[in-house]
N, C-alpha and C positions, 0 to 999 in steps of 0.2 A: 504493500500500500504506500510504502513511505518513494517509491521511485514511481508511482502513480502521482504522486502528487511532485514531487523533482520535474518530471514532464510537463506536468500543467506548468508550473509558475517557470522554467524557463524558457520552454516556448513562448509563452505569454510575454515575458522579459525581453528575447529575440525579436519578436515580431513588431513591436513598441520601438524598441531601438533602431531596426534594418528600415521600419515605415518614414522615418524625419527623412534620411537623405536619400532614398530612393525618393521618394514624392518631391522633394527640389531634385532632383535630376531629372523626371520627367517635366516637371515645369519649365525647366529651364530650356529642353530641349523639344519641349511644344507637343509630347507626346501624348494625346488627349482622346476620348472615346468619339468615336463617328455613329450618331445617334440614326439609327433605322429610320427609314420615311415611314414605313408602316407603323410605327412606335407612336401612342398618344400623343398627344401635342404636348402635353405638358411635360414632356420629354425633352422639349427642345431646348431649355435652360438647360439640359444634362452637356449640350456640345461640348468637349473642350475639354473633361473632367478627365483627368490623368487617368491612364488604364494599364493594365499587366501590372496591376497590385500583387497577383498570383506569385509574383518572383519571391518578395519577402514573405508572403506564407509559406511557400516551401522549403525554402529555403530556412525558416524559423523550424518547421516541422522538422527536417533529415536529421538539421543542426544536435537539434533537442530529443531527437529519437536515437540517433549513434550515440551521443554523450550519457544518454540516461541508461541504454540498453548495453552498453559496457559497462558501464556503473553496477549495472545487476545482473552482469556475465551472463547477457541472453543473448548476445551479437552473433545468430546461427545464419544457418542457410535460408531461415523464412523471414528474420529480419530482412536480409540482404537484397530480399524476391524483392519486398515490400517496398522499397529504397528502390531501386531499379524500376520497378514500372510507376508509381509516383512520379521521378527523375523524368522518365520517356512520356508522361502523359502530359508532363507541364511542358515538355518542351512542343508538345503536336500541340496546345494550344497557343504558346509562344509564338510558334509559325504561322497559328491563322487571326491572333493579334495582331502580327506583324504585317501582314499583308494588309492587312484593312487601314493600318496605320499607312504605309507607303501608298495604297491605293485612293488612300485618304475617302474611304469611302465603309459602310459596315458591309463586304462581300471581301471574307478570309476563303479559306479553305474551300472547296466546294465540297457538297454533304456526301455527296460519294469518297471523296479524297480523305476524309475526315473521320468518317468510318471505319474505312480501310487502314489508317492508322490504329484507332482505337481496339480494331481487332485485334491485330498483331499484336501490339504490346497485351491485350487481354489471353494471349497464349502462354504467357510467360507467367503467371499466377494462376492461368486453370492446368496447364500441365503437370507444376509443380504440387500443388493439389492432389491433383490424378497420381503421382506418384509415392505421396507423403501420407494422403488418405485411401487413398481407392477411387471405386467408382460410387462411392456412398455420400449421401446427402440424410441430413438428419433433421429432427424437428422434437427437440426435448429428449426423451429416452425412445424415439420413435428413430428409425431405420429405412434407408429405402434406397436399395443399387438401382441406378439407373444406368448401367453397363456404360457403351460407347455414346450417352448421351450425356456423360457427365460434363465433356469438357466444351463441349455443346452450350450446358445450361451454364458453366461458370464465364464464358466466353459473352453470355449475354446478359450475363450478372453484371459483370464488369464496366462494358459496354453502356447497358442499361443505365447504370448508375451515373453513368459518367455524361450522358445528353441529358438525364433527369436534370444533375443540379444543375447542369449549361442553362438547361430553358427557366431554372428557379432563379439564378442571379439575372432579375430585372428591375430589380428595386431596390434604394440605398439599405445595405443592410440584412437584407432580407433571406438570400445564400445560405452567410454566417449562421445566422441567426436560428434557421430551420436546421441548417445541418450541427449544431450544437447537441440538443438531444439526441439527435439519432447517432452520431460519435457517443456518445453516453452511454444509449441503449448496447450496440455494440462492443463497447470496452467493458459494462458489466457483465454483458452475456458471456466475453470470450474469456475474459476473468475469472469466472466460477466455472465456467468450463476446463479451465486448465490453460488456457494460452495466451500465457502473460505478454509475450512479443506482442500480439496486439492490444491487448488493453493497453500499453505502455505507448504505443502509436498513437490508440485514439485520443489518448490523454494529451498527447502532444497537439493534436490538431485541434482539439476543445481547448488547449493556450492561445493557440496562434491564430485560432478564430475568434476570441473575446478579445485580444490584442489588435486583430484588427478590424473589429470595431470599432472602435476608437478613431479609426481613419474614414470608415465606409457607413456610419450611422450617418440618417440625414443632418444635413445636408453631404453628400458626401466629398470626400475630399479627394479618393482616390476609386476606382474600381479595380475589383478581382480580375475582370478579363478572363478570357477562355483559357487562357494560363492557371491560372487558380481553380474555378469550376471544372475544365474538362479534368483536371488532375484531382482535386478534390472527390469529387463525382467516381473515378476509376479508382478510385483508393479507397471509399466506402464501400464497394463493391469488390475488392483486395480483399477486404479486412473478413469482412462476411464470409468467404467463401475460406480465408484460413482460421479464423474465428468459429467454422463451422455452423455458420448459423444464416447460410445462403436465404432460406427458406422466410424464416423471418426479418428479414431485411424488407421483404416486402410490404410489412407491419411497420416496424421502427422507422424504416426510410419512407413510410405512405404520403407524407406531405410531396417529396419528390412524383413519385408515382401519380396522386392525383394532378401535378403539374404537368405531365409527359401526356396523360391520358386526354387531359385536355386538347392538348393540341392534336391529338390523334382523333377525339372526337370529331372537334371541328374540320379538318382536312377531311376526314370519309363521308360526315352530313353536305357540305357542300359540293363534294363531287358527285357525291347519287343525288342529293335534291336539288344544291342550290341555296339551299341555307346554311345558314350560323346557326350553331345552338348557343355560342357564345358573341357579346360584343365584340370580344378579341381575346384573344388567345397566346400564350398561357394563362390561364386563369384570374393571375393575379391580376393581368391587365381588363381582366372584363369586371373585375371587385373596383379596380381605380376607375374605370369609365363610369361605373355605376354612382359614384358619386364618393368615394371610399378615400379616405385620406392615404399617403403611403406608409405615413407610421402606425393607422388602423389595421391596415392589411399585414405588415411587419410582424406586428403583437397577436392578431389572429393567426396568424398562420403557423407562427412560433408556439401558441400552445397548444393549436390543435399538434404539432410535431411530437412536442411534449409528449400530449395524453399518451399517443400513441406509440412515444418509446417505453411510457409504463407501461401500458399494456403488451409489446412485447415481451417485455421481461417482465412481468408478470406471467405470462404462456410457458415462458421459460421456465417457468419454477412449478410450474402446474405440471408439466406434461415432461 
């Protein structure tokens, strides 16, 4: 417990520190977010708002996860997976940051091109998995081989998580904020399960996400960028699947999910009918259009994430 809590407060410390002069270096050098035309209008004050925040969260996260996880002689081979596709996923969002910045426009990556990354690196933690555990997915003292579709489902675990939180960071704060619980839910579940390597991670990224808050509450100062989200996002979906607890991730992470689904909604009702079921999509933006302040939607969305990492691990202790 006592390098559970070493993880919180010095990620949290990192991330506080590396945010001052990162944020004057992208000021300084004009590097600012290209707000979507499709994006409310009340977006348009956001132009200009420094972006790839993502570098000092992860870089808080590795920093504070090596340091604490030699501290308690866990620095194995599933650490290491951990750190590595982290590393690879903030940099596939780095790239389509970047591009949007050079293009000076919000069109990164194309969504094929982006995928196609996020897959590949999502083979490097469903293999290791597939080798470490088997073909076995589990759900409390419940069991279940799912043979050569294991790495299958950890591949879209990863994947999954990793667009979820993209499409949840649309609002100052909001990312963090939702993915706090569910890093919680996670680091307790993998904790009493026996696999301190991650709970020691999540604790890390429940620092470096209260830390950068501090930057990213409204009004914000800086944005995460698809550097921090697509990484964050593929790293909740890491953790899960070496945490063991793939299954309920679906639960703990729900605030993501109901974000993704949204937009899935609305993309299939418009194509067979023609209609929105929503104003705009992702979700949150049809609560703002609705007339919904953006620190309403913030505070609501953050406790529904809440309830719903108790309730997973609540499951967890039932079953």
């Amino acid at each position: 417990m006592i390098m559970i809590a070493v993880a919180v407060l010095l990620s949290m410390v990192l991330c506080l520190l590396l945010g001052v002069p990162y944020i004057d270096f992208l000021k300084k050098k004009t590097i600012g977010q290209y707000v979507l035309d499709l994006a409310p209008e009340a977006h348009a004050k956001k132009q200009g708002t420094p972006t790839t925040g993502g570098v000092f969260i992860i870089l808080a996260i590795i920093i504070s996860s090596i340091i604490t996880l030699l501290m308690a002689e866990k620095m194995d081979t599933s650490a290491w997976i951990i750190i590595i596709t982290l590393f690879f996923m903030a940099l596939a969002g780095f790239q389509d940051d970047y591009l949007k910045i050079k293009g000076h426009e919000n069109k990164g990556l194309s969504p094929r091109g982006k995928l196609l990354r996020q897959i590949l690196i999502a083979l490097i933690p469903a293999f290791f998995a597939m080798q470490s555990y088997g073909t076995v997915v589990t759900f409390g003292q419940y069991y279940f081989d799912i043979g050569i579709f294991y790495p299958v489902l950890a591949v879209f675990v990863v994947t999954g998580a990793s667009n979820a939180y993209n499409l949840t960071d649309g609002l100052d704060g909001l990312a963090a904020s939702v993915g706090i619980p569910a890093f919680l839910a996670c680091g307790i579940i993998s904790y009493l399960g026996g696999h301190q390597v991650v709970a020691i991670v999540c604790a890390a990224v429940i620092g470096a996400s209260i830390g950068f808050l501090k930057y990213n509450k409204p009004k914000a100062q800086v944005f995460m960028g698809d550097t921090g989200s697509l990484a964050l996002g593929g790293l909740l979906g890491t953790l899960a699947i070496l945490g063991r607890c793939e299954l309920l991730l679906a639960i703990f992470g729900g605030m993501f999910v109901i974000e993704a689904l949204s937009v899935i909604l609305q993309v299939t009702s418009f194509k067979l009918t023609g209609k929105r079921i929503f104003k705009m999509s992702p979700i949150h933006h049809h609560f703002e259009l609705s007339g919904h302040s953006e620190i309403r939607i913030v505070k609501e969305f953050t406790l529904v994430s809440f309830i719903l990492s108790v309730i997973a691990v609540v499951l967890y202790l039932i079953f």
